[in-house]
KERO-85351 format. One line per 8 residues: number of its first residue (from 1); their letters; for each residue x, y, z of C-alpha. Coordinates in nm, 2 decimals, m for minus. Layout:
% residues N
NUM	a	X,Y,Z  ...
END
This chain:
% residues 267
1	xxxxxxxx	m1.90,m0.31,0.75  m1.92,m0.27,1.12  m1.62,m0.36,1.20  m1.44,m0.15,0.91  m1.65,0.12,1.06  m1.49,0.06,1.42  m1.11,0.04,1.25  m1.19,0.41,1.12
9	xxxxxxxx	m1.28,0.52,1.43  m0.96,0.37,1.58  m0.74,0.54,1.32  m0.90,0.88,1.46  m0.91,0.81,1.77  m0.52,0.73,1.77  m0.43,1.03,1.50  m0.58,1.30,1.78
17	xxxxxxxx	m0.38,1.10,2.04  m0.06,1.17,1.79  m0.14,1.53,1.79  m0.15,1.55,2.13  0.19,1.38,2.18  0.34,1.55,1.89  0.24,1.94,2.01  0.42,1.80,2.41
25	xxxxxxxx	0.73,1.76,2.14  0.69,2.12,2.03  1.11,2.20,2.15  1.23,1.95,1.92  1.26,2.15,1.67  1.07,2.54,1.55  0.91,2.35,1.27  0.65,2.17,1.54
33	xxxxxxxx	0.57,2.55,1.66  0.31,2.54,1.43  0.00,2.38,1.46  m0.06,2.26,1.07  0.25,2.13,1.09  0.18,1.94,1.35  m0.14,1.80,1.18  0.05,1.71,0.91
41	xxxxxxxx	0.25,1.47,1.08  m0.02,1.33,1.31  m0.18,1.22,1.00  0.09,1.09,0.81  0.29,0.90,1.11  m0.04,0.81,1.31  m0.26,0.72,1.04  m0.08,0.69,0.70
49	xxxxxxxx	0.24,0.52,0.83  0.07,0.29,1.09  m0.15,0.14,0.88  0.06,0.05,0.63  0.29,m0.08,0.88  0.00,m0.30,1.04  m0.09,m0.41,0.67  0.26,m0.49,0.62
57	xxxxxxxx	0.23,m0.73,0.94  m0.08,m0.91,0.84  0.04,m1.02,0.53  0.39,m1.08,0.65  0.22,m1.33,0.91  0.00,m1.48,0.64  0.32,m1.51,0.39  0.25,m1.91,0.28
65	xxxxxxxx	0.10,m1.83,m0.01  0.33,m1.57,m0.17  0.65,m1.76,m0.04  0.45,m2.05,m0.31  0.50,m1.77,m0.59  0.83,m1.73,m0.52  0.88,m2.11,m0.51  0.67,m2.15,m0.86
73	xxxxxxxx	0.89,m1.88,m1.00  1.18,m2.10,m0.87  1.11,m2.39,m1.09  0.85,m2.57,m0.83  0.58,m2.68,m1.05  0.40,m2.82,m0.79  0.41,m2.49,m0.55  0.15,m2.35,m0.82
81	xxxxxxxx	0.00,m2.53,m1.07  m0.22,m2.42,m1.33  m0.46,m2.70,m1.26  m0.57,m2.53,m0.92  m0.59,m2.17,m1.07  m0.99,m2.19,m1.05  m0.99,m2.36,m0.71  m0.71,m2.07,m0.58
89	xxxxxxxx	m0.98,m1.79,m0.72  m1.23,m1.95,m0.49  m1.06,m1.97,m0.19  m1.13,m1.82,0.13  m0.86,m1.73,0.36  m1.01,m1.59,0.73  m0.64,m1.41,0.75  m0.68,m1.24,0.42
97	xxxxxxxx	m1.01,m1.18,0.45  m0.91,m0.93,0.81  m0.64,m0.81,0.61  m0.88,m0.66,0.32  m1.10,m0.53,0.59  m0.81,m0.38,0.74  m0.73,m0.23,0.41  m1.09,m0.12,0.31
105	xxxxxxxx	m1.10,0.06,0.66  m0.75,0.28,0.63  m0.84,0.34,0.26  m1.16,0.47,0.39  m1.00,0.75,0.68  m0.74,0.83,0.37  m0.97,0.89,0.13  m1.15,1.13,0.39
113	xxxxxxxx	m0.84,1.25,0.47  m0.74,1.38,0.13  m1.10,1.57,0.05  m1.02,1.75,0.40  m0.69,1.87,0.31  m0.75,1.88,m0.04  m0.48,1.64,m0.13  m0.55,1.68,m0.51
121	xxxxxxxx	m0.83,1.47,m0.76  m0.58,1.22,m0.86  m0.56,1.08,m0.48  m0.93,1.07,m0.46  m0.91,0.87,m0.74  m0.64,0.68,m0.66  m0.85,0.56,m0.34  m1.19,0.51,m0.49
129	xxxxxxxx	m0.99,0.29,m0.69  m0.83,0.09,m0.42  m1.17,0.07,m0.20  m1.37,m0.07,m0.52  m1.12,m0.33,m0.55  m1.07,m0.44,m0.17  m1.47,m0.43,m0.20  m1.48,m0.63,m0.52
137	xxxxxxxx	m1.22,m0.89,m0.32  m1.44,m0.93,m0.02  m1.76,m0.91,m0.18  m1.86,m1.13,m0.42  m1.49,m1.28,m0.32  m1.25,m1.31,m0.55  m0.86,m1.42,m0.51  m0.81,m1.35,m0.14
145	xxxxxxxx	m0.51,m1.52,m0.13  m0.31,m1.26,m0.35  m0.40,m0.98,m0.07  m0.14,m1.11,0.17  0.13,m0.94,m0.11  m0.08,m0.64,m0.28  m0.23,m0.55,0.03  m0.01,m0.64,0.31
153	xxxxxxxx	0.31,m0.71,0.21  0.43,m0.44,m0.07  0.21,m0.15,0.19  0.59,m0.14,0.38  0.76,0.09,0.07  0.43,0.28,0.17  0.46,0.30,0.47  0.85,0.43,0.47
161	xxxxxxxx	0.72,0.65,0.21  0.46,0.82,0.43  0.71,0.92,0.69  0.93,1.02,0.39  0.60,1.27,0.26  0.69,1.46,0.58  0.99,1.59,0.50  0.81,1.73,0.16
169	xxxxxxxx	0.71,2.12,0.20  0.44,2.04,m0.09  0.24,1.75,0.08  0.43,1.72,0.43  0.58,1.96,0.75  0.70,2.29,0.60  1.06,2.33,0.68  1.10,1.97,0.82
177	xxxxxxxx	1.34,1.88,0.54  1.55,2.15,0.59  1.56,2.11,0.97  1.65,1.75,0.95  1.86,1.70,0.57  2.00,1.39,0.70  1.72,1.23,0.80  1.54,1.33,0.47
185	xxxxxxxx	1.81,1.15,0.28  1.87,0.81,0.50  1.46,0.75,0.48  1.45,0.85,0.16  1.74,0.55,0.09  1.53,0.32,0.28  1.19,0.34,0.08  1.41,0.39,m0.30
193	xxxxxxxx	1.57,m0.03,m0.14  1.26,m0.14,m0.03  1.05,0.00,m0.31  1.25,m0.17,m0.56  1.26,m0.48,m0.35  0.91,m0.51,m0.29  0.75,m0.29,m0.60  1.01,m0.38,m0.87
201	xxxxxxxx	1.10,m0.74,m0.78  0.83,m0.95,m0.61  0.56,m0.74,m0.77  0.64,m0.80,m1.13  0.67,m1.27,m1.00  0.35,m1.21,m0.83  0.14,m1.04,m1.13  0.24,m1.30,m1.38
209	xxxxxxxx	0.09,m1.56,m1.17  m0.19,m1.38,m1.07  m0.25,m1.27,m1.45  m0.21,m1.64,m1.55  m0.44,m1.76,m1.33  m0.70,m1.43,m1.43  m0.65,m1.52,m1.83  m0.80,m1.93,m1.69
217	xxxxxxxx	m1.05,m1.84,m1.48  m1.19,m1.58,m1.73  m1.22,m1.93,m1.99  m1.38,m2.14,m1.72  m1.71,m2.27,m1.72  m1.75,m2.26,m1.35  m2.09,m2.08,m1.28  m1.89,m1.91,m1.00
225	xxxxxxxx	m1.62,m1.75,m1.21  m1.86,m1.65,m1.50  m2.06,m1.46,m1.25  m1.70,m1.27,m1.13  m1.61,m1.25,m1.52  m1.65,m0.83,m1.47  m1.47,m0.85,m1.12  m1.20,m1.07,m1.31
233	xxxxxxxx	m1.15,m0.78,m1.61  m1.12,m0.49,m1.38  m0.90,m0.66,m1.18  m0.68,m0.73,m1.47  m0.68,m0.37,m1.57  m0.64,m0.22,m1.26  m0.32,m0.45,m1.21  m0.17,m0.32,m1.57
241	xxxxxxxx	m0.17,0.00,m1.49  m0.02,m0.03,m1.16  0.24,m0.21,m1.26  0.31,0.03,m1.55  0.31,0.27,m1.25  0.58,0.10,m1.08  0.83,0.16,m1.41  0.77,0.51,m1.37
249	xxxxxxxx	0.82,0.54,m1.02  1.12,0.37,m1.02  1.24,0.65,m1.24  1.13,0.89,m0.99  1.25,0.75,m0.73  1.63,0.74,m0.86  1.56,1.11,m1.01  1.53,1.26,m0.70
257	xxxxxxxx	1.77,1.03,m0.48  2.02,1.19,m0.72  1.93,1.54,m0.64  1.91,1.46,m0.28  2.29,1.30,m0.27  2.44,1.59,m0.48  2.25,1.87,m0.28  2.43,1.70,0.04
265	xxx	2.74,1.70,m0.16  2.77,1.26,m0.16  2.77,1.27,m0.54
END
């Protein structure tokens, strides 16, 4: 806990050194002339974007194990089999296990973040959520190796989507979407690609393995796994409706990338 402790204060410490070099941009552009603005994007590009960006490395240089999903999915029966699913529940990964504290620690400074600016109930929620499960992964332990993907990998759609949020008058810089209508639209490109790469594609491959192994650890008679049987359901549940999420999203996502293409007249 100590050391998630010290990650939050890092986050802080660099989100007041973004304000700082975000108020010596000021003649960029009028919308930077004010200062809530310019909290705004300190948060979102110095704390929201960052960390998923630095989640997105982690797991990208702990990859081994999801590259054996894809490989499974493939037709490689031996890249995954089903007799090592309780074994694979068990395992502890040091890489995985930084990554989660990583995770636990930015979940934290966001979920602080969004009672200061009063982000809405269904983002505190959204983060109580995510800090009970990172917690339930670390402690008693349960499938590190998935968090390379659900923790690290699929956070860069996240990340592109933070710096995206800016550009929203609702929940980002006031005016900075009309200042900058191009930029809006190319980042806004980016995430809808990588979103449906990361969130539609590889998401979808990786929760039918991690499901399959869930639905045999939750028959096992290993003491160990009877005593995670709770930590197992919830983990279950929580990865439904997140994955039901990413349906709707999707049809979000294309919604407004519409809009956004005809109000620029490319449709």
């Amino acid at each position: 806990m100590t050391t998630s402790m010290l990650f939050v204060g890092f986050l802080a410490c660099i989100e007041l050194a973004g304000r700082v070099l975000i108020e010596q941009m000021q003649g960029i552009s009028p919308v930077l002339d004010d200062e809530t603005n310019r909290k705004i994007l300190a948060r979102h590009l110095f704390v929201d974007a960052l960390s998923c960006f630095i989640l997105f490395y982690l797991g990208w240089n702990n990859r081994a194990f999801t590259l054996r999903v894809l490989k499974a999915f493939s037709g490689d029966s031996k890249a995954l089999p089903v007799a090592s699913a309780e074994s694979r529940a068990l395992a502890y990964d040091n890489k995985s296990y930084f990554l989660c504290i990583w995770f636990l620690s930015y979940q934290l400074k966001n979920l602080y973040d969004t009672i200061m600016w009063n982000d809405g109930p269904e983002y505190i929620f959204h983060h109580v959520l995510s800090l009970c499960v990172c917690w339930m992964a670390l402690y008693p332990g349960y499938q590190l190796l998935y968090a390379e993907f659900y923790f690290g990998i699929s956070e860069l759609s996240t990340g592109v989507l933070c710096i995206l949020a800016n550009f929203d008058d609702d929940h980002g810089a006031v005016g900075l979407g009309d200042a900058f209508p191009l930029g809006k639209v190319i980042i806004g490109a980016v995430f809808a690609v990588l979103f449906t790469a990361f969130r539609c594609v590889v998401w979808p491959i990786v929760s039918y393995y991690y499901t399959r192994d869930a639905l045999i650890c939750l028959k096992s008679e290993q003491k160990e796994l009877k005593q995670r049987s709770f930590v197992i359901k919830v983990f279950v549940c929580c990865l439904t409706g997140l994955s039901a999420l990413q349906i709707i999203w999707l049809g979000v996502i294309l919604y407004v990338a519409y809009e956004e293409f005809k109000a620029i007249g490319l449709l």
